[in-house]
C-alpha positions as CSV (number, residue, x, y, z in Angstrom):
1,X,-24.5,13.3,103.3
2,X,-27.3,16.0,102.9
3,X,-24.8,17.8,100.5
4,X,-24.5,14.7,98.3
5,X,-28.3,14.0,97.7
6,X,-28.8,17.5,97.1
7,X,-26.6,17.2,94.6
8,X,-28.0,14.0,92.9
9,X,-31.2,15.2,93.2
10,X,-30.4,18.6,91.1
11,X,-28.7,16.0,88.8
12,X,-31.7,13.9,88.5
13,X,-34.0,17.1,88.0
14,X,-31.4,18.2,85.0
15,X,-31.2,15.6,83.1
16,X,-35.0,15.2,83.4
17,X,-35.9,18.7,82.2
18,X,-32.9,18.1,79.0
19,X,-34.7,15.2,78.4
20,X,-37.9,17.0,78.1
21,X,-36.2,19.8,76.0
22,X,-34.7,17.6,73.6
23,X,-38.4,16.3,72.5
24,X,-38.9,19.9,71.2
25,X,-39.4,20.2,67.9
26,X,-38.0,23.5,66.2
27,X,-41.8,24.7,64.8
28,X,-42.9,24.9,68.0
29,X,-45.4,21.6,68.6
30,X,-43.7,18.6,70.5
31,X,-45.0,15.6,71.2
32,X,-43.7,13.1,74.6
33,X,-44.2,10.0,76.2
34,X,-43.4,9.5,79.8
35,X,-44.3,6.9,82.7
36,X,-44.7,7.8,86.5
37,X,-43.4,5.0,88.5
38,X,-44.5,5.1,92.4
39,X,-41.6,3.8,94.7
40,X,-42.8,1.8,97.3
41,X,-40.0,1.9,99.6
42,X,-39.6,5.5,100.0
43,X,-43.4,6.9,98.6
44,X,-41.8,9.0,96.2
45,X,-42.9,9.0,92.2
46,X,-40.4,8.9,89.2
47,X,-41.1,10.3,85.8
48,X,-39.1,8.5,82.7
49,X,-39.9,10.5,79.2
50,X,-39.5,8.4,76.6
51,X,-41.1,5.7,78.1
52,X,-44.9,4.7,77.9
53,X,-45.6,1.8,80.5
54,X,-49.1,0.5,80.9
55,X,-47.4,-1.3,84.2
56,X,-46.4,2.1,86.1
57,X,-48.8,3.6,87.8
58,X,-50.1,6.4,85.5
59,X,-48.4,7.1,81.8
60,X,-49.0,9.4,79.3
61,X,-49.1,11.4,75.7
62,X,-48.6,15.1,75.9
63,X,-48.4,17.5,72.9
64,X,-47.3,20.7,73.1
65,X,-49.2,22.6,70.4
66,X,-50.8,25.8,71.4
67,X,-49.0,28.1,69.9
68,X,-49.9,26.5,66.3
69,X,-53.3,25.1,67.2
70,X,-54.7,27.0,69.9
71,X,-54.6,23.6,72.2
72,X,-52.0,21.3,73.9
73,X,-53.1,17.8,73.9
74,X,-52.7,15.2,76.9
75,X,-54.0,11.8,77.5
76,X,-53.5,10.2,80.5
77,X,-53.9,6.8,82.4
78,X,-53.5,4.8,85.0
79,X,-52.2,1.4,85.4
80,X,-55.4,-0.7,84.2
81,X,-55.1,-3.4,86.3
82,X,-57.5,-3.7,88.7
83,X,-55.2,-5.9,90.9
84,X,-53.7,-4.4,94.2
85,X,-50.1,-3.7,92.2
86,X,-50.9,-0.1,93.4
87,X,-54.0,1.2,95.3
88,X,-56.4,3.7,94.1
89,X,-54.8,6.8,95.7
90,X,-51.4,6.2,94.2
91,X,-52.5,6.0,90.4
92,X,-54.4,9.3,91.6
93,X,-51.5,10.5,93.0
94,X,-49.3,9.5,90.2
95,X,-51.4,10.7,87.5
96,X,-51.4,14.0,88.8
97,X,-47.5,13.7,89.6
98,X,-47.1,13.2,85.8
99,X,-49.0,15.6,84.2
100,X,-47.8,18.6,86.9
101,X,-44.7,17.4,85.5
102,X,-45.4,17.4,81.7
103,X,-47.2,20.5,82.0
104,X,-45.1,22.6,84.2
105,X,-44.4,25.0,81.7
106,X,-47.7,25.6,80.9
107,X,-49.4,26.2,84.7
108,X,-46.9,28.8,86.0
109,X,-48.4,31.4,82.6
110,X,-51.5,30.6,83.7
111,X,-51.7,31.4,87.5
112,X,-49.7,34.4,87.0
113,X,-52.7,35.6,84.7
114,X,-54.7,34.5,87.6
115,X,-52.9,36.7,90.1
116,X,-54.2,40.3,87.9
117,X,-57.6,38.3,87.6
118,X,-60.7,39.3,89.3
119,X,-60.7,37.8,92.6
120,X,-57.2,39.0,93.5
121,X,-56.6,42.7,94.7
122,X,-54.8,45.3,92.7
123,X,-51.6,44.1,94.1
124,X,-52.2,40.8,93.0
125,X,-52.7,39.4,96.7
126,X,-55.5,36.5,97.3
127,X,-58.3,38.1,99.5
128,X,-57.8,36.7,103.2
129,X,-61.1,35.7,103.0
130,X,-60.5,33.9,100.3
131,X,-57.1,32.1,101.6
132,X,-59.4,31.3,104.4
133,X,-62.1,29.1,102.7
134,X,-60.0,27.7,100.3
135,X,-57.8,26.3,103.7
136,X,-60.7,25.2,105.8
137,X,-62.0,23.4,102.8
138,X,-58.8,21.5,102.2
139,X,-58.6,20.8,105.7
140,X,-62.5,19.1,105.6
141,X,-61.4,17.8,102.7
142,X,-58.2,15.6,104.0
143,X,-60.0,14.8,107.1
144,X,-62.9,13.5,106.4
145,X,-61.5,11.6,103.6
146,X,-59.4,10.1,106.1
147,X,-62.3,8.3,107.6
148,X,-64.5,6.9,105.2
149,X,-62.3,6.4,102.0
150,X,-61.9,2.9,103.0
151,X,-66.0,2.1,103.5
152,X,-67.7,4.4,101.6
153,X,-67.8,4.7,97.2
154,X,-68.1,7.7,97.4
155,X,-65.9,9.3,99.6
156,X,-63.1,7.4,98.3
157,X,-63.6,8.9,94.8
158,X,-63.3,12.2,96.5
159,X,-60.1,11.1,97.9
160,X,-59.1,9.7,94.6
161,X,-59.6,13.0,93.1
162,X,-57.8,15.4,96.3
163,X,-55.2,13.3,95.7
164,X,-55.1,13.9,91.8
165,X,-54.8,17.1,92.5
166,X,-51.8,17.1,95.3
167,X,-50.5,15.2,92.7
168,X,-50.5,17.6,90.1
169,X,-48.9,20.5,92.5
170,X,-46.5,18.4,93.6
171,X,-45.5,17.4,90.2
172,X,-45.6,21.2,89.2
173,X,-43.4,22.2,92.1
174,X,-40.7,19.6,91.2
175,X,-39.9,21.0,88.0
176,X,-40.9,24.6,88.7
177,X,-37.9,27.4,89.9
178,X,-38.1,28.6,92.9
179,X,-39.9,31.8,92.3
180,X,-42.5,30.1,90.5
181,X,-43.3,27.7,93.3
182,X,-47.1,28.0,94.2
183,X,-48.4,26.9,97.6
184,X,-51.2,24.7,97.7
185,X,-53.9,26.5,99.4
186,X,-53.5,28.9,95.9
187,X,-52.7,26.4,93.4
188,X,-56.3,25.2,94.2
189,X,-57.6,28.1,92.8
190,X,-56.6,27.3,89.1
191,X,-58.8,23.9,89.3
192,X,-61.7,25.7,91.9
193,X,-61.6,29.0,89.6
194,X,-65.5,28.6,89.0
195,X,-65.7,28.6,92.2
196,X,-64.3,31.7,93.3
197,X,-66.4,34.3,91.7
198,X,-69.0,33.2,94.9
199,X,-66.2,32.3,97.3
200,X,-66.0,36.0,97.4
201,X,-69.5,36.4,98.8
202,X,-68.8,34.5,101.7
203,X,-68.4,37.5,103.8
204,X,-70.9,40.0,103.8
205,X,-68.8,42.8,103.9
206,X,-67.3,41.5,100.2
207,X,-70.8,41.5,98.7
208,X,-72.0,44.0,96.0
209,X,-74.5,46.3,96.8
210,X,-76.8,46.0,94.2
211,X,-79.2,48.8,95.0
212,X,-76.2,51.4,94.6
213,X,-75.5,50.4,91.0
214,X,-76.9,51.9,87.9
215,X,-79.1,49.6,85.7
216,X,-75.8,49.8,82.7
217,X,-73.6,48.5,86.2
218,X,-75.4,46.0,87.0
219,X,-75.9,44.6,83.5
220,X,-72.2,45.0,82.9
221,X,-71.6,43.1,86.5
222,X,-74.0,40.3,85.2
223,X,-72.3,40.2,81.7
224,X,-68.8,40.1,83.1
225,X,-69.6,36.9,85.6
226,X,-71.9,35.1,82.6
227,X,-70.2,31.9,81.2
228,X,-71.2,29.6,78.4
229,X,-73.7,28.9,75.7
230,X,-74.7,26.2,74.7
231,X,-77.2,24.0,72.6
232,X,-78.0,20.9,71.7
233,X,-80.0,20.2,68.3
234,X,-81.7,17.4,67.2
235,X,-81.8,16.9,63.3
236,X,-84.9,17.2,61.4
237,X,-85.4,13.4,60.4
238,X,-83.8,12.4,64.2
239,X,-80.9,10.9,62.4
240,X,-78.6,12.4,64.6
241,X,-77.6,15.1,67.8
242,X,-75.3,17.8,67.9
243,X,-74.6,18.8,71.0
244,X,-71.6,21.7,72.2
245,X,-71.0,24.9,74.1
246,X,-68.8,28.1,74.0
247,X,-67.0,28.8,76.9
248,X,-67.4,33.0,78.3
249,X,-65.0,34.1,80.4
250,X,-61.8,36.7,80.4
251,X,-59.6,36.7,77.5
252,X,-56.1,36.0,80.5
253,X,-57.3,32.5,80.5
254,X,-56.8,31.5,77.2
255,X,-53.8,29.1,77.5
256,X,-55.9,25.9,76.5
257,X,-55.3,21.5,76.8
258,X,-57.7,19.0,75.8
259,X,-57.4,16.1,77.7
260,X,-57.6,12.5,78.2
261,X,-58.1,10.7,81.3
262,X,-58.7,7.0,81.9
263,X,-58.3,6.0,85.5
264,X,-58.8,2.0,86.2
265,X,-60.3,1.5,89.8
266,X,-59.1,-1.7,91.5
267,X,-62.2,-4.2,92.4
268,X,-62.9,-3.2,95.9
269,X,-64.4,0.4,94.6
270,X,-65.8,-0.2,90.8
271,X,-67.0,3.3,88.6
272,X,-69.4,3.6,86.1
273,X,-66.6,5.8,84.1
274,X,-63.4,5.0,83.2
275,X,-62.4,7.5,80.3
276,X,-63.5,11.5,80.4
277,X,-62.9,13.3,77.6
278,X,-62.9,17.5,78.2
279,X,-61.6,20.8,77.0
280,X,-59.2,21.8,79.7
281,X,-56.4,24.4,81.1
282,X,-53.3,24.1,82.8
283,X,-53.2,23.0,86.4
284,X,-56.7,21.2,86.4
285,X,-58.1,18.4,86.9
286,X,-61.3,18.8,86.0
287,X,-62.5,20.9,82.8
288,X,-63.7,24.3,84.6
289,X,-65.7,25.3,81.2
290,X,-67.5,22.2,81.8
291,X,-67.7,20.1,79.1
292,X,-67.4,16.3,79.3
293,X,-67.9,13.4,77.2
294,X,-67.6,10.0,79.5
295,X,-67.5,6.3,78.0
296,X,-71.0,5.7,79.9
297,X,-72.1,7.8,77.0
298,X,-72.9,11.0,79.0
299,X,-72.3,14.5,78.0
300,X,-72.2,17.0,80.8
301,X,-72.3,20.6,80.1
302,X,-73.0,23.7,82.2
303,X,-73.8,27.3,81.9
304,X,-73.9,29.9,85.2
305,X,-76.6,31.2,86.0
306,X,-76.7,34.6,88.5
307,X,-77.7,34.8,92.0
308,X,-79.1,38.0,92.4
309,X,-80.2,36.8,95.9
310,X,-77.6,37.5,98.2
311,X,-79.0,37.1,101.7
312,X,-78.3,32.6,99.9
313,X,-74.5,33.6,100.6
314,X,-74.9,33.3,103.7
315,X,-75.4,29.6,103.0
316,X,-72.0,29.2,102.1
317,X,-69.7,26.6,104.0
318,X,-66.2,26.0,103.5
319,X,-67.0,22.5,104.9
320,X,-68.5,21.3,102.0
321,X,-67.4,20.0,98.6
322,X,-66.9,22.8,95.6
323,X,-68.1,22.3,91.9
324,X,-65.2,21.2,90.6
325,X,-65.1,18.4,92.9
326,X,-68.9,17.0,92.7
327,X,-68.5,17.1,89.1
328,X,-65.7,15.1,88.6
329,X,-66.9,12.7,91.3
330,X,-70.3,11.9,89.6
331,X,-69.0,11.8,86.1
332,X,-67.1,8.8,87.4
333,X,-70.0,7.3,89.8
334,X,-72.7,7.2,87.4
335,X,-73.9,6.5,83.9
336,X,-77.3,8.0,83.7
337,X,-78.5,11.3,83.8
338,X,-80.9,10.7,87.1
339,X,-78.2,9.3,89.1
340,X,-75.9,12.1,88.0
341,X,-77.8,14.5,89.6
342,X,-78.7,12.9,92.6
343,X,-74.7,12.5,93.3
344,X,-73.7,16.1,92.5
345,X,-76.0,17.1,94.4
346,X,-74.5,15.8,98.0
347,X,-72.6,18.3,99.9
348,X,-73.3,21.5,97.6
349,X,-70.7,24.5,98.7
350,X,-72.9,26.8,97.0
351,X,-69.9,28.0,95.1
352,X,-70.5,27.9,91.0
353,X,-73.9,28.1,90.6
354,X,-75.0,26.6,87.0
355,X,-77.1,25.2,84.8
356,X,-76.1,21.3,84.2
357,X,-77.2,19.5,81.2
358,X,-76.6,16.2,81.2
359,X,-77.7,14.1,78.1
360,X,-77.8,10.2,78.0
361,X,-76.7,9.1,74.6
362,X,-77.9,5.5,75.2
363,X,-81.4,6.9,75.0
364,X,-81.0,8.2,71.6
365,X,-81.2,5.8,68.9
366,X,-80.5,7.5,65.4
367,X,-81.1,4.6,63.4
368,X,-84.6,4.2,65.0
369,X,-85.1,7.3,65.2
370,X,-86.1,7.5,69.0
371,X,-85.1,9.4,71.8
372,X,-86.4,7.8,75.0
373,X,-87.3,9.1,78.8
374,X,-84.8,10.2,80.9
375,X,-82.3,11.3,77.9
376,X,-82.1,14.8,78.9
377,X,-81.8,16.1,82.7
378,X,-81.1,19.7,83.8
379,X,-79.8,20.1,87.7
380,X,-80.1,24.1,88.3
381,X,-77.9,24.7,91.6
382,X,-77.9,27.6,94.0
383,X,-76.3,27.7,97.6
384,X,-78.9,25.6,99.7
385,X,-79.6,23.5,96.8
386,X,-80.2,22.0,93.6
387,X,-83.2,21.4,91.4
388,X,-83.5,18.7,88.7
389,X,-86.0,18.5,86.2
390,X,-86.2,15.9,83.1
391,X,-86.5,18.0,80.0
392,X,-86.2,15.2,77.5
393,X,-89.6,16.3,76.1
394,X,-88.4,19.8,75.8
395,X,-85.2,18.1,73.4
396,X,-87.4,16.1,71.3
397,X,-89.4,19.6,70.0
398,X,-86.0,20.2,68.0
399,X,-83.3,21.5,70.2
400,X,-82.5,22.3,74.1
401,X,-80.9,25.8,74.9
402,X,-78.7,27.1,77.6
403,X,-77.5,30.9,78.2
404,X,-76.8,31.8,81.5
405,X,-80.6,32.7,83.4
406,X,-82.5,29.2,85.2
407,X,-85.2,27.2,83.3
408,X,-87.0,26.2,86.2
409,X,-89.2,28.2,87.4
410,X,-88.3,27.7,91.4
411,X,-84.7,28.5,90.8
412,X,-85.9,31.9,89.0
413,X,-87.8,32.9,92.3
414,X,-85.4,31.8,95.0
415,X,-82.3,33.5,93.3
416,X,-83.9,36.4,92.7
417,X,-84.1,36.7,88.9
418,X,-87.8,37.3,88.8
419,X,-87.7,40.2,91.4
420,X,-84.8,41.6,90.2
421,X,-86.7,42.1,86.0
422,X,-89.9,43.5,87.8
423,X,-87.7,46.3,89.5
424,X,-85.7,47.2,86.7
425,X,-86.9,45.8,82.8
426,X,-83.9,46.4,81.5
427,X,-82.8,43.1,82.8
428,X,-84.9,41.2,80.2
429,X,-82.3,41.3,77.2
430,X,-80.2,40.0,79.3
431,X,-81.6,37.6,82.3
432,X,-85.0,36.9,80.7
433,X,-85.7,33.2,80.3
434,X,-88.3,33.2,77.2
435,X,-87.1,37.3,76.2
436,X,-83.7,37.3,76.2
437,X,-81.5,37.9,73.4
438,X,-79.3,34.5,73.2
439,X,-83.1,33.0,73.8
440,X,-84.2,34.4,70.7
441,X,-81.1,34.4,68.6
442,X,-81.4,30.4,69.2
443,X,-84.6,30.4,68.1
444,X,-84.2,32.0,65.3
445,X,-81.1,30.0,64.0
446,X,-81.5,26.7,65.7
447,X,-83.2,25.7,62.3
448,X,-80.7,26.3,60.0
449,X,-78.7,23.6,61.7
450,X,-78.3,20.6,59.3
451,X,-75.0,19.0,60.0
452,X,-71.5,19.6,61.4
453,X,-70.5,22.9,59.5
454,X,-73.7,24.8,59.9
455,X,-73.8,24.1,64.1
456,X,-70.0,25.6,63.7
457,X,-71.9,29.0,62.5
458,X,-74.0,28.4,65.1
459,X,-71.8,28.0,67.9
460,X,-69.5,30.4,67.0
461,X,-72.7,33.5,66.1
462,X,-72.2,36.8,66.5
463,X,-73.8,39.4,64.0
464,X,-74.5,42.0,67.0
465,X,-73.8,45.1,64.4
466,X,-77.2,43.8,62.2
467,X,-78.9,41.4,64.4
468,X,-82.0,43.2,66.4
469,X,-81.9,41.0,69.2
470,X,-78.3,41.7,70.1
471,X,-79.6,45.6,70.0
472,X,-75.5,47.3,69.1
473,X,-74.4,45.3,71.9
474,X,-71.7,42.3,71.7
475,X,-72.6,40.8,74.2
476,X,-75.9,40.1,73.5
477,X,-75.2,36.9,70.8
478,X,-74.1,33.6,71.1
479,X,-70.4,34.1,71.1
480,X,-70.1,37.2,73.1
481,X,-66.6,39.2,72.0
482,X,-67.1,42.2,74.6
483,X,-63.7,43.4,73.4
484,X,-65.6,45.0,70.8
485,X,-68.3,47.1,72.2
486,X,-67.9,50.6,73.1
487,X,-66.6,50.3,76.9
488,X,-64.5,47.1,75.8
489,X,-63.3,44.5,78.2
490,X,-61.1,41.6,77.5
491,X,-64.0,39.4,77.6
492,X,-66.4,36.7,76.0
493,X,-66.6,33.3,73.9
494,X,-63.1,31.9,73.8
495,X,-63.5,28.6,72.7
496,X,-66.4,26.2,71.1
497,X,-66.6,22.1,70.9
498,X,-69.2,19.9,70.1
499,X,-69.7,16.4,69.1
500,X,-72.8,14.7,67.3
501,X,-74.2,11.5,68.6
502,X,-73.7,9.7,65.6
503,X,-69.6,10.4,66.0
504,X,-69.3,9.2,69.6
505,X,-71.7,6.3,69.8
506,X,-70.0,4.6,66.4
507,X,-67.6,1.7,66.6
508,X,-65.1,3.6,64.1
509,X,-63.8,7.3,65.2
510,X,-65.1,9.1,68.1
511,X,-64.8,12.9,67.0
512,X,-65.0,16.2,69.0
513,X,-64.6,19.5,66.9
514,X,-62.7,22.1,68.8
515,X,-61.8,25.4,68.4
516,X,-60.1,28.2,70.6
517,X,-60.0,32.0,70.6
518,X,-62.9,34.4,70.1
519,X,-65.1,34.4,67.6
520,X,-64.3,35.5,63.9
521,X,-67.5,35.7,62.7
522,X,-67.7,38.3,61.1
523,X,-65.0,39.8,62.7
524,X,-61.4,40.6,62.7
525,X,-59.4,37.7,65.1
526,X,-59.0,39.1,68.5
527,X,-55.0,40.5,69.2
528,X,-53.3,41.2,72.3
529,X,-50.8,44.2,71.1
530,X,-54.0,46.1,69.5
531,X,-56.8,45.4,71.4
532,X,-58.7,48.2,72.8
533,X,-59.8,46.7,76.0
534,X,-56.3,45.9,76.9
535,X,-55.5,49.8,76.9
536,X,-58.2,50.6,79.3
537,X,-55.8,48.6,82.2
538,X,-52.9,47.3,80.8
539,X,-51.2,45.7,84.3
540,X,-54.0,43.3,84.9
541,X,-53.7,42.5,81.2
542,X,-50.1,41.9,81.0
543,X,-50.6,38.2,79.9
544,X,-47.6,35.8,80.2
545,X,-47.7,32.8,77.4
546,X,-49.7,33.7,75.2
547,X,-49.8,34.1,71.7
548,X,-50.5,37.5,70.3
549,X,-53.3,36.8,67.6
550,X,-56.0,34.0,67.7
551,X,-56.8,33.1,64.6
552,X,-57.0,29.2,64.1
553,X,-58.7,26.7,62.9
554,X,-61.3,24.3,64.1
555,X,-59.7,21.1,64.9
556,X,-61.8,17.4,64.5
557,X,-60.1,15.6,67.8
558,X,-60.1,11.6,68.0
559,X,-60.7,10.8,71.3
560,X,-58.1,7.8,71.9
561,X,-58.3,6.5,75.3
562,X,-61.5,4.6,75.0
């Protein structure tokens, strides 16, 4: 008997993946539908391509376009019902089934990139330290989940989302061969990969030492763990915002989807959010850069800031919840930037320590030309805590920056930014809140920003060759492209998006400009087979599915799921 339903499941599992395969188009962009029906009976899910079901549990549209847009596109639902047809964990589940499914292909190219990235060993082996915390935490994560998801809001969107994310493993390991299965305990590290540049501080032994390193060291330590810029700019006349961010990280992690996700709660458990729009990557469930859009008309952004304060490791606790996961929980809990600070704030890992910007587009009125309290918040986290601050006056002078160093003043002190310039000055280019060079390149530019096209330049900056404040150094501008300074790493702004407030908040088309690859400003497109900083170490570049040059073109996204 086991020999026959082995050998009708391999039949259903062929006929699936030709099914898939005969949706590919021959210049390389495909577009499918497919359903995810849950069977009750035996608590298995199905996927059907070809069929796009509002009445199965999760459905979807994926387009395969990376290759000739720099993005693959997926938009995915639940059934919207809010009767008890299926509970809350199985759309979860089942949304995560269908797009491990869909986007198979995709994740194994980009966890093999992860396994020569920074928080492996040479031999491409997770830490055990590291195995360790990511295990306790999805240990604490499935128990207590167990035992309030059923009384308590919160909790049971943290469920909602663990669940997601089984989802989306299992549905991976269904399709995947057998030496591209990935265990769970390391396929969370593709959706927790913010997360692990600190998850390696959680033994002391794994720490830098700081004191041992040169001043050029520890610049280039800071440099290489700095993600994002970002800015928001108000218009002269207030008629409208712009608001977007540039994504820093290693060049191995360029294999990009925008998504789409709607998920309907039934009536027992009501959300403030139903749709989140985000820039993406294969095997996650959340956006990693961050960027979000929600259809409570928030925009959450974040940039890292440094913790130069190690003895706050110590702090760390595998028993917690990671970034990831409080984000993704209060972008569906609230609709206001107040409250979304106060939830992200609950059971802080200490892992991903950022900036969050979180702007309320209710409270900006273009036509009126107003922007009221509370429209901008910034949450600064660090491991023991998080400190908010409204900064909605801050917006209204013209624009609100973010580059990597904390705006409040505490956070500079406890994670020891402040201490760290007095020793050693030549910090301030780099780490300097007021003195830094992305602080002044903003400055100087923000002004030229009139519409779409010019906060494109904008976003995208980097004149380091003639630009004072970047003094010769590429890394030192907007859209860092460390690939080109004179010790090169594979290393900087890979993407940019933005939307305006004018393009959301409408009744017609809701629009977010995207873009991915390093910037061309200026400069020639970034290429695998001739870059210079792939020669310095050439097995930890040795990048599976990508393309070779990235060269494209911005791209104006409708979101279509709200």
């Amino acid at each position: 008997m086991d020999k026959y339903l082995n050998l009708l499941t391999f039949f259903i599992f062929f006929n699936f993946v030709i099914s898939i395969k005969a949706k590919e188009s021959k210049n390389g962009e495909d577009s499918i539908v497919a359903s995810c029906y849950y069977i009750k009976t035996t608590g298995k899910y199905k996927v059907e391509v070809g069929i796009f079901d509002k009445m199965a549990a999760a459905y979807a549209t994926y387009t395969r376009s990376y290759e000739t847009k720099g993005w693959d596109f997926l938009t995915l639902s639940s059934y919207d019902g809010i009767d008890d047809k299926y509970s809350d964990e199985v759309k979860n589940h089942a949304m995560g089934y269908l797009e491990g499914v869909l986007t198979y292909k995709r994740i194994y190219p980009a966890f093999y990139n992860l396994n020569n990235y920074k928080y492996y060993t040479n031999e491409g082996v997770m830490p055990n330290a590291t195995f360790e915390f990511f295990q306790q935490n999805l240990e604490y994560m499935q128990t207590i989940t167990s035992l309030y998801k059923d009384k308590d809001p919160y909790w049971h969107e943290v469920n909602n989302l663990y669940w997601q994310m089984r989802g989306l493993h299992e549905g991976y390991n269904f399709m995947a061969p057998p030496e591209e299965k990935i265990d769970l305990v390391r396929f969370q590290t593709i959706v927790s990969l913010g997360d692990v540049d600190e998850i390696g501080n959680w033994k002391k032994e794994n720490r830098p030492d700081f004191s041992k390193m040169t001043s050029e060291e520890l610049i280039t330590y800071l440099d290489l763990r700095s993600h994002c810029s970002g800015i928001m700019k108000v218009a002269d006349d207030l008629s409208d915002v712009w608001f977007g961010h540039n994504t820093w990280t290693f060049y191995n992690k360029m294999i990009r989807i925008y998504k789409e996700y709607k998920y309907v709660p039934n009536k027992d458990f009501p959300i403030k959010s139903q749709t989140i729009t985000m820039s993406s990557y294969p095997g996650a469930v959340n956006s990693q850069d961050d960027f979000y859009i929600t259809d409570a008309d928030l925009y959450v952004a974040e940039t890292t800031n440094p913790i130069l304060n190690l003895d706050l490791f110590d702090l760390l606790d595998p028993k917690t919840l990671m970034c990831w996961m409080r984000t993704m929980v209060a972008n569906r809990l609230t609709d206001n930037g107040l409250s979304w600070t106060q939830v992200f704030s609950k059971h802080n890992s200490g892992t991903y320590n950022n900036q969050f910007q979180i702007l309320d587009l209710k409270l900006i009125d273009t036509t009126k030309k107003k922007i009221s309290s509370g429209a901008l918040y910034i949450l600064e986290q660090y491991p023991g805590g998080c400190d908010v601050e409204e900064v909605t006056d801050y917006l209204k002078k013209g624009y609100w920056p973010s580059y990597n160093t904390p705006y409040i003043h505490s956070v500079r002190e406890k994670t020891g930014i402040i201490d760290a310039i007095k020793k050693d000055p030549s910090l301030i280019i780099s780490r300097d809140y007021d003195s830094c060079a992305r602080a002044k390149i903003f400055r100087r530019e923000q002004s030229k920003v009139k519409d779409i096209e010019s906060y494109k330049k904008l976003i995208r900056f980097n004149d380091y060759l003639h630009d004072e404040f970047s003094e010769g150094s590429a890394s030192n501008t907007i859209a860092a492209r460390n690939d080109l300074n004179q010790k090169p790493a594979c290393y900087g702004a890979t993407d940019a998006k933005f939307a305006s407030v004018n393009e959301i908040k409408t009744t017609g088309k809701k629009i977010v400009h995207i873009i991915s690859g390093p910037t061309t400003d200026g400069h020639d497109p970034f290429v695998w087979s001739t870059a210079t900083c792939k020669l310095t170490d050439q097995i930890r570049w040795n990048v599976k599915g990508h393309v070779d040059e990235y060269n494209f073109n911005w791209i104006d996204y409708e979101i279509n799921l709200w």
